[in-house]
C-alpha positions in Angstrom: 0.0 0.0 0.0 1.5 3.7 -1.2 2.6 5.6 2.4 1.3 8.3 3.3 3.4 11.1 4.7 2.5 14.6 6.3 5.1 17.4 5.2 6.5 18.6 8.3 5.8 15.9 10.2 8.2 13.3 9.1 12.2 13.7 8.2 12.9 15.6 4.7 14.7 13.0 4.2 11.7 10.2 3.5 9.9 13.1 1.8 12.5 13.5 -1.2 14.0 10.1 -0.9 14.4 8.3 -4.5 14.6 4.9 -5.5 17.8 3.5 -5.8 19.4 0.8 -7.8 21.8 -1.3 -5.9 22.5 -3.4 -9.4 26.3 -3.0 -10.4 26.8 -3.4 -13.8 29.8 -1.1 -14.0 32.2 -4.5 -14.7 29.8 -6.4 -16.8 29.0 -3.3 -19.1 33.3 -2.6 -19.4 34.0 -6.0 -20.6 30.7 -5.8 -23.2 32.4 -2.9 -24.9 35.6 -3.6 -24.7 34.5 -6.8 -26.6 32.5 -4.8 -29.3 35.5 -2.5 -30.0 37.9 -5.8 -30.4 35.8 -8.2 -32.1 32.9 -6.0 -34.0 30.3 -8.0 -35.7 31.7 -11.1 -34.3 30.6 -10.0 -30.3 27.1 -9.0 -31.6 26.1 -11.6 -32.8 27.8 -13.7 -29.9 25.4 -11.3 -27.8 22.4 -11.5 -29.5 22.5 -15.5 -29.0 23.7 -15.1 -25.4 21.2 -13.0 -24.5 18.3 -13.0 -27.2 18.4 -16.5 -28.0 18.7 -15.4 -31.6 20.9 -17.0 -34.1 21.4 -13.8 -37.1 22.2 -13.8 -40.4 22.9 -10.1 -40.5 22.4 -7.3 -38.1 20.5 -5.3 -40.8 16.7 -4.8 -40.8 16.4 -4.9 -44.8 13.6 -3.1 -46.3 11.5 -6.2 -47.3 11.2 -6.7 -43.6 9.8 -3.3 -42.8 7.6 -3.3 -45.3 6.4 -6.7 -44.4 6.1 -5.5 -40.5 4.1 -2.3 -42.0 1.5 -4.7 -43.5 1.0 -6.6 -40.7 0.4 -3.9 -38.1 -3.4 -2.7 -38.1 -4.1 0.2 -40.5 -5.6 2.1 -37.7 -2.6 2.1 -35.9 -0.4 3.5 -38.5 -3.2 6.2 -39.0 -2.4 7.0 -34.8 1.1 7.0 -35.1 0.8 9.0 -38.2 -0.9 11.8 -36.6 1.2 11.2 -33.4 4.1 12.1 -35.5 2.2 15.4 -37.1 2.0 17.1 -33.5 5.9 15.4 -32.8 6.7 17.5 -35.6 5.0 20.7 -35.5 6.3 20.8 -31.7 9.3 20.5 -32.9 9.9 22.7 -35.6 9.3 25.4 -33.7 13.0 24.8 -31.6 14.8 24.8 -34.8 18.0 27.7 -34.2 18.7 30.1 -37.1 22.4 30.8 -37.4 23.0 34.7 -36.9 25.7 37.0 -37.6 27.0 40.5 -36.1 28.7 43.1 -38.4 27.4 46.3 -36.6 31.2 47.7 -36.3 33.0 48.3 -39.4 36.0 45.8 -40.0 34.7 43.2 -38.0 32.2 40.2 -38.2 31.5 37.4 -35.8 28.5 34.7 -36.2 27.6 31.4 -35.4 26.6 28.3 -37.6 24.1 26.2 -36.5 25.3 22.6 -37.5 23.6 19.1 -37.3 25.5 15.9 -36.1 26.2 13.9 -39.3 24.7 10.8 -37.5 22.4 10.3 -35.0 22.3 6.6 -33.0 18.9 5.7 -31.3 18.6 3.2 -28.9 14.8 1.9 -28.4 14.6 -1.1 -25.6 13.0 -4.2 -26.5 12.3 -6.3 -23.5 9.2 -6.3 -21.0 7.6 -3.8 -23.5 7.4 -2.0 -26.8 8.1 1.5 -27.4 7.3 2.9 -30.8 6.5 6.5 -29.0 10.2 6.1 -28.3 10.8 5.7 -32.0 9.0 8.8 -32.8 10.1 10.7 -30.0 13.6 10.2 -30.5 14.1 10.2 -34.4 11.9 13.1 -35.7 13.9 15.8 -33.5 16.8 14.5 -35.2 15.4 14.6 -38.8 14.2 18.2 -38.1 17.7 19.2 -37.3 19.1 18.3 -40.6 20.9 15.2 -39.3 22.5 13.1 -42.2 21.5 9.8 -41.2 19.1 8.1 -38.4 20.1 5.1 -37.3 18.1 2.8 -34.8 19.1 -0.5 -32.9 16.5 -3.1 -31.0 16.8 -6.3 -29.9 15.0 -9.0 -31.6 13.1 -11.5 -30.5 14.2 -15.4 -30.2 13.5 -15.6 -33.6 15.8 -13.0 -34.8 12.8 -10.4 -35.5 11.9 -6.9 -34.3 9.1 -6.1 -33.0 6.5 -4.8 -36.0 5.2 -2.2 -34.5 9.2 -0.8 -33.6 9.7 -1.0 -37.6 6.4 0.4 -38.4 6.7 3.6 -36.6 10.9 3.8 -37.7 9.4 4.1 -41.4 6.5 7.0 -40.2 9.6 8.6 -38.5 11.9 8.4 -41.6 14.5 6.2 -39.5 17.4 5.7 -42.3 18.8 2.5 -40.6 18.3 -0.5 -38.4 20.0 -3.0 -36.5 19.0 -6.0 -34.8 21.2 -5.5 -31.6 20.0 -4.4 -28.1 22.0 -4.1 -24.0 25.0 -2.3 -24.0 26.5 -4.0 -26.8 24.1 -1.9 -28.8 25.7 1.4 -27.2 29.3 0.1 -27.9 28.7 -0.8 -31.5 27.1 2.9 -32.0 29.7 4.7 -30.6 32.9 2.7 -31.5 31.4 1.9 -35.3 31.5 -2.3 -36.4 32.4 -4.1 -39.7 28.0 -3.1 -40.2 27.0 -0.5 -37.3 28.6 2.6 -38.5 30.0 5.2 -35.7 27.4 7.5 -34.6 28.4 11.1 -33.3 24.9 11.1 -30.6 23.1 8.5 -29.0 19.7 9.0 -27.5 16.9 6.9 -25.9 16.0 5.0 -22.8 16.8 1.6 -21.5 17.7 -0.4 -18.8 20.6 0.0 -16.2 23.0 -2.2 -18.9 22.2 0.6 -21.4 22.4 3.5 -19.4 25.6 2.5 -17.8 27.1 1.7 -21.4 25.9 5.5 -22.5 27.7 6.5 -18.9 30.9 4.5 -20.2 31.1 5.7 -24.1 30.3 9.5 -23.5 33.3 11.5 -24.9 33.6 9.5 -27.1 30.5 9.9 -28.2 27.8 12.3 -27.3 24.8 11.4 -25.7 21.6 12.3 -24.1 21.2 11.9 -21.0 21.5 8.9 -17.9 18.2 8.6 -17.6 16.6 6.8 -14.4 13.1 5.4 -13.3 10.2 7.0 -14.8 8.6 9.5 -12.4 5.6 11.1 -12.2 4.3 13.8 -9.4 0.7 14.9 -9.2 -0.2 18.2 -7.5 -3.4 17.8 -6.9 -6.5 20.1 -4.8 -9.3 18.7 -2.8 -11.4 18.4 -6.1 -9.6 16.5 -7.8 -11.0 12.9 -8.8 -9.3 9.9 -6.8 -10.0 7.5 -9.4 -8.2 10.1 -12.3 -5.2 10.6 -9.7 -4.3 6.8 -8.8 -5.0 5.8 -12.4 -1.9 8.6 -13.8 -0.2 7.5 -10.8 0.3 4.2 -12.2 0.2 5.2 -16.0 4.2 5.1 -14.5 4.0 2.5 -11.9 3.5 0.0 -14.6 6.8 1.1 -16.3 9.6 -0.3 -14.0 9.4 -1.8 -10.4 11.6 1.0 -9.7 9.3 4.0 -11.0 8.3 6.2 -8.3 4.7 7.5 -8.3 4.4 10.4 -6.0 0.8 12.5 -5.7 1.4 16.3 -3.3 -1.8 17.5 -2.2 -3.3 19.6 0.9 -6.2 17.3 1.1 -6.2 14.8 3.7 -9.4 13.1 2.3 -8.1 12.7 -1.0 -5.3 11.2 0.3 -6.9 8.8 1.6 -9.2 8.6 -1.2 -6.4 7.9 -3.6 -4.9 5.3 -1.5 -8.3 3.3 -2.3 -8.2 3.6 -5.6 -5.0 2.4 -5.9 -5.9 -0.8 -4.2 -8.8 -0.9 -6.6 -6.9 -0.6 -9.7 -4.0 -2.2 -9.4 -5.5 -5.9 -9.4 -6.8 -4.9 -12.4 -3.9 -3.8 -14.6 -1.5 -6.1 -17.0 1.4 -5.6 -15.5 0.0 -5.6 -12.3 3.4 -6.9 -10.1 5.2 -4.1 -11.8 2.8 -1.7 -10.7 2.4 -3.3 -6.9 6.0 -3.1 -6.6 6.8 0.4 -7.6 3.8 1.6 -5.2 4.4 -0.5 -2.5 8.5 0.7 -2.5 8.6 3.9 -4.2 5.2 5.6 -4.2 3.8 8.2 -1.7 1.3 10.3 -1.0 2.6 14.0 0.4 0.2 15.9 2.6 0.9 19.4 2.4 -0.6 22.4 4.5 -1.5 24.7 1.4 -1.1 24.3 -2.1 1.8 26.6 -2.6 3.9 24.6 -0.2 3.1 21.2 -2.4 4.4 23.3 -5.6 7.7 24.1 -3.4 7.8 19.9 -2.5 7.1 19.3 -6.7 10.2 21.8 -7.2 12.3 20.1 -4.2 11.4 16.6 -6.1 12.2 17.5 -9.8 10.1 15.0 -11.2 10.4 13.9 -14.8 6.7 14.5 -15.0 4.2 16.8 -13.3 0.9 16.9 -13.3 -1.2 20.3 -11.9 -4.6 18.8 -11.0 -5.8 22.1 -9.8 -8.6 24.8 -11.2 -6.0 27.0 -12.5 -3.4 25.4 -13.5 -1.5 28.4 -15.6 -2.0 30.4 -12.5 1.1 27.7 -11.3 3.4 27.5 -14.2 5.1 30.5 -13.1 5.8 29.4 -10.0 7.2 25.9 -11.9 10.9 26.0 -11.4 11.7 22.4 -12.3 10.0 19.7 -14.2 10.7 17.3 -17.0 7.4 18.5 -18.5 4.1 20.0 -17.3 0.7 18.6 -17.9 -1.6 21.3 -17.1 -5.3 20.6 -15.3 -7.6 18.0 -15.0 -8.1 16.7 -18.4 -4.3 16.5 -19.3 -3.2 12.8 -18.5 0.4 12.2 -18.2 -0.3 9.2 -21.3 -1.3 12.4 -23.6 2.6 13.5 -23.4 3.6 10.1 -23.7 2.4 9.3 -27.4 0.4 12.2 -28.8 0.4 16.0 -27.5 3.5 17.0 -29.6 6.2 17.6 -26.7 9.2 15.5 -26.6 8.9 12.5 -23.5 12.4 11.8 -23.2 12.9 13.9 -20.4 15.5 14.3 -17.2 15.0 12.2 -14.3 16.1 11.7 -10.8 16.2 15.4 -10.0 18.4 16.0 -13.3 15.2 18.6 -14.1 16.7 20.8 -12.2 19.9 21.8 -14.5 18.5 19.9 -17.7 16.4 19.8 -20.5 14.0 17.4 -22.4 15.2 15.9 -25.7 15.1 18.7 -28.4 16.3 19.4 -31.8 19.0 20.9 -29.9 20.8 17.8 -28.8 21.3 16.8 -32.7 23.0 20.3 -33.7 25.4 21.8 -32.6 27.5 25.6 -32.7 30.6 26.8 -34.4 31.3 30.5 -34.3 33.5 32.4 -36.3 35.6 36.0 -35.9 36.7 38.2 -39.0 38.6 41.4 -38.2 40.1 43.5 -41.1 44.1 45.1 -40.1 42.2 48.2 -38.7 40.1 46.6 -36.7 42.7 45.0 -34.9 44.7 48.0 -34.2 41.8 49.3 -32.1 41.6 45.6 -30.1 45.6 44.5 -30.2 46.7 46.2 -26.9 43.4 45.0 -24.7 44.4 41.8 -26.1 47.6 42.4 -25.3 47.0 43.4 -21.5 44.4 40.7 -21.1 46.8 38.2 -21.8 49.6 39.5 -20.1 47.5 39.7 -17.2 47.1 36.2 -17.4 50.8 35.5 -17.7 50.5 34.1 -21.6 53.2 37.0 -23.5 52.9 34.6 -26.5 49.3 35.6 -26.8 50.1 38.9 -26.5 53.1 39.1 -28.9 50.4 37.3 -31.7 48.2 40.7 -31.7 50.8 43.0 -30.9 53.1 41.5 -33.6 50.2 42.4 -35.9 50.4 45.9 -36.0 54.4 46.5 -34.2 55.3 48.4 -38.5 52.6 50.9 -37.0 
């Protein structure tokens, strides 16, 4: 049963505390790549038995297979994904950068260039479920910033096949490339390029603690994302809120991960309690219902609050990856919304809207990470290069503050490369 806990009246410290995974991969997930990066091809495929129970042929998805998935995924839910991908995108191409430049003094221009990566690596988990939201989510971003080439790895099935509804929403997206390869050897063979997987400049998308630790262990050489953690939703919710609509989003993220953390904020006692209820109601009823029991029973919790203001100050403390504002006003409170993943705004505005349809992106910053970063944008798939032009004159005016800026700092070779610019003068 979710605990309940009354701000104030029990340490801070069981208020913000966060699940924690005591799984070590570190070792396991070093000796995966460093396999990848010696052997190539060869350690996939050694992989993809070991832990898929898949003998391949080739790594490739080839087009026949798409287009084979395509045809046997229901027509109606490549018309949903379809228009899923139509808000994706006009989300989206409103965060697309313009390079500028600045020539307002004579002699002298500086600029920036906005760039794309060459080629973008998604990562979309295979597992306990299916993510084609992921798919979208991930790829059309990076098609919007001009990247020259998507290209996705999954696991496949025993059989040595990905899931059709993965391959059906890679073609919607525009995905250029996929791989049958999932875990960390996935990540390794992205960022260190194979005799098939070609090297990838940023890798993006979820997975479990293999993958994310892999994505810990390649960054540098690679760019990537983010580390993301349990999913997480927080609900600040008022006395009028409906129990039934507040325990059901809490575990639209319970089901995700025993680990998840459901967490509802509220200055009503009796809904509270109400809540609680519903949980116990729902739950049995669910799919994946021992996820969903788990990640309640461990993580979940029910804040009581004295006022409303001081549950928006607990949501800000807790910097969940998702936060719902059950309230009559909710754009009265986005102002006072310092940190959150992303916002779902009144009663009518389930958490499930932002995962598959609304337009905004859902790969978003967990474990507090809201508080210094930023959901998955066309932004992570460019990036800047600025440039300076200064005619002779132009210099003259600068070369001495340059000069006595870097003699301040102790560098005369800086210095002497102005200065030695204009010594005829």
């Amino acid at each position: 049963m979710i605990k309940i806990l009354k701000y104030g009246e029990v340490a801070n410290k069981d208020i913000f505390a966060r699940a924690k995974s005591e799984t070590d991969v570190e070792k396991t997930v070093s000796e995966i790549i460093e396999n990848v990066r010696k052997n190539g091809d060869n350690a996939l495929f050694e992989y993809c038995k070991k832990f898929d129970g898949a003998q391949l042929d080739s790594l490739a998805v080839s087009k026949e297979e798409i287009e084979e998935a395509v045809d046997c995924v229901e027509s109606e839910f490549i018309s949903i994904l379809e228009k899923a991908a139509a808000n994706i995108r006009k989300f989206h191409e409103k965060q697309v950068r313009n390079s500028f430049i600045i020539n307002d003094e004579d002699g002298i221009v500086i600029g920036q260039k906005i760039i794309p990566v060459d080629r973008a690596g998604l990562y979309v988990p295979g597992g306990t479920a299916a993510y084609p939201s992921t798919v979208l989510m991930d790829s059309i971003p990076a098609k919007i910033a001009g990247c020259g080439e998507v290209i996705m790895v999954t696991p496949p099935n025993s059989e040595g096949k990905v899931n059709p509804v993965i391959l059906a929403a890679a073609k919607v997206a525009g995905v250029d490339r996929v791989y049958k390869v999932g875990g960390a050897q996935a990540i390794a063979a992205l960022a260190y390029g194979t005799e098939t997987i070609p090297k990838v400049d940023k890798i993006v998308g979820p997975g479990n603690a293999f993958v994310a630790e892999a994505k810990k262990q390649v960054f540098g050489s690679v760019s990537i994302d983010m580390i993301a953690g349990p999913s997480e939703i927080l609900i600040v919710a008022d006395s009028k809120t409906n129990p039934a609509y507040a325990a059901a989003d809490l575990l639209s993220q319970a089901e995700h991960d025993k680990m998840a953390s459901a967490v509802l904020v509220t200055d009503s006692y009796e809904l509270a309690q109400n809540v609680s209820r519903e949980l116990e109601k729902q739950i049995p009823l669910l799919e994946r219902r021992e996820t969903a029991r788990a990640s309640i029973d461990n993580n979940g919790k029910i804040i009581i609050a004295d006022t409303l203001d001081k549950a928006i100050d607990i949501a800000n403390e807790i910097a969940p990856e998702h936060l719902e504002l059950c309230v009559d006003n909710p754009f009265d409170c986005l102002d006072k919304i310092r940190h959150a993943g992303s916002v779902f705004m009144g009663r009518n505005c389930p958490e499930a809207l932002g995962d598959y349809f609304a337009g905004p992106n859902h790969t978003l910053p967990t474990s507090g990470t809201a508080k210094f970063s930023s959901p998955l944008s066309v932004d992570d798939f460019v990036k800047k290069t600025q440039y300076t032009y200064y005619t002779k004159e132009a210099l003259s005016k600068a070369a001495y503050d340059v000069a006595y800026f870097a003699e301040a700092e102790g560098l005369t070779a800086h210095a002497k490369s102005a200065l030695i610019r204009i010594a005829e003068e």
